[in-house]
C-alpha positions as CSV (number, residue, x, y, z in Angstrom):
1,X,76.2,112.5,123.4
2,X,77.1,115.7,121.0
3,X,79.9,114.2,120.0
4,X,78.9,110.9,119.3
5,X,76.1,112.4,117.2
6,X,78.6,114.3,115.0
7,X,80.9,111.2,114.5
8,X,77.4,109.6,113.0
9,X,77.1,112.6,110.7
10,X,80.4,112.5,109.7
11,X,80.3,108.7,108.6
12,X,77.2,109.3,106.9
13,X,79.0,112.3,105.0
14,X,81.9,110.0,103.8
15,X,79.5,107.3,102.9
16,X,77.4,109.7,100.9
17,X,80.5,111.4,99.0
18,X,82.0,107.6,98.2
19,X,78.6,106.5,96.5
20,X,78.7,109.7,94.3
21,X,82.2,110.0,93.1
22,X,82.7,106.4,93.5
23,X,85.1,104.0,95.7
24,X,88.9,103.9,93.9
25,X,90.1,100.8,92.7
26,X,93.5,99.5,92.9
27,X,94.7,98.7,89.4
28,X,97.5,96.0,90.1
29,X,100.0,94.8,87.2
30,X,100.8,91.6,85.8
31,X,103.9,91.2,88.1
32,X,101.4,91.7,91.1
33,X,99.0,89.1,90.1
34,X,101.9,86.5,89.8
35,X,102.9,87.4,93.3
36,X,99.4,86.9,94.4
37,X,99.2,83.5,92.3
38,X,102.4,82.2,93.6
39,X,101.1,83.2,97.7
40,X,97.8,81.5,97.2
41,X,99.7,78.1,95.7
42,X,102.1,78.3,98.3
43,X,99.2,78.5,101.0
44,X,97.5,75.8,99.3
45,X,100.2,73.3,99.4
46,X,101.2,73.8,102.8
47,X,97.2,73.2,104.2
48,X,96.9,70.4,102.1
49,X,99.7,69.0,103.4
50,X,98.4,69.6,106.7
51,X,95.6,67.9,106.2
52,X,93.7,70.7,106.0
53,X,91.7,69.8,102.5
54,X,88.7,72.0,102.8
55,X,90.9,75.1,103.4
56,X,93.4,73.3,100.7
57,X,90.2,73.5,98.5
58,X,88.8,76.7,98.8
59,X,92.8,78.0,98.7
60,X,93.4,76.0,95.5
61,X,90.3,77.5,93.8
62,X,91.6,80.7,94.5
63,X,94.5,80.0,93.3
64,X,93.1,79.1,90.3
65,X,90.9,82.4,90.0
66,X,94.4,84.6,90.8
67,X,96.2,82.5,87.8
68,X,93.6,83.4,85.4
69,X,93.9,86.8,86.3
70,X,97.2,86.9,86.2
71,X,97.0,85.3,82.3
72,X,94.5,88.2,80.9
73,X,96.1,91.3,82.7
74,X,99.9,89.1,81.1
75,X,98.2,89.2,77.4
76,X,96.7,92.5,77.9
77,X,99.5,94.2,78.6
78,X,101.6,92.4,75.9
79,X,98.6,93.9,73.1
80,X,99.2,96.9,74.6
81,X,103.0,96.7,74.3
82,X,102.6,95.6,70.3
83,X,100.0,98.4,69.5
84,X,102.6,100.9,71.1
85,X,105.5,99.9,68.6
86,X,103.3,100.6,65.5
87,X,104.0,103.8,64.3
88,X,101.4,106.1,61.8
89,X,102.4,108.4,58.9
90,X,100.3,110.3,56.2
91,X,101.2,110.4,53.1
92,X,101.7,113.6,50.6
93,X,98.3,112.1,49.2
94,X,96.7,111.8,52.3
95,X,96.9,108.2,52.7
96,X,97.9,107.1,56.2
97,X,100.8,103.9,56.2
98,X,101.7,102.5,59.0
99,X,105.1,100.4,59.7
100,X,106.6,98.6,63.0
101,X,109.3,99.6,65.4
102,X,111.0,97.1,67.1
């Protein structure tokens, strides 16, 4: 019974320590989200052409959901890409000019 008790604790202790520091996320990139998008369409075709159209369906939505995803983390990263090749300077009178890197 002892140790059963002390796996309880123990679970309680993790589940504590995840609610205060928080549970990590996975962070996945554009290229990740196409992979995901391209799986979930190629599940969807082959249960609709099964026959399968409620699974088709709910696959298809998915797919859907994944491909928008996949099109905001795309134009986020390309924002990110065009503020990076900006480059600041100041000026001998204190004015700050900026100019573009290719």
């Amino acid at each position: 019974m002892k140790p059963r008790w002390m796996s309880g604790l123990v679970a309680i202790a993790i589940a504590a320590s995840l609610l205060t520091v928080g549970i990590p996320v996975a962070h996945a990139s554009s290229k990740g989200r196409l992979n995901t998008t391209l799986g979930l369409g190629a599940a969807t075709a082959f249960s609709l052409l099964r026959g399968k159209t409620t699974q088709g369906l709910i696959l298809g939505a998915g797919t859907a959901y994944a491909y928008s995803r996949y099109n905001s983390a795309h134009k986020n990263e390309k924002r990110r890409a065009q503020y990076s090749r900006v480059r600041y300077y100041r000026t001998r009178s204190g004015r700050v000019r900026a100019y573009r890197t290719r």
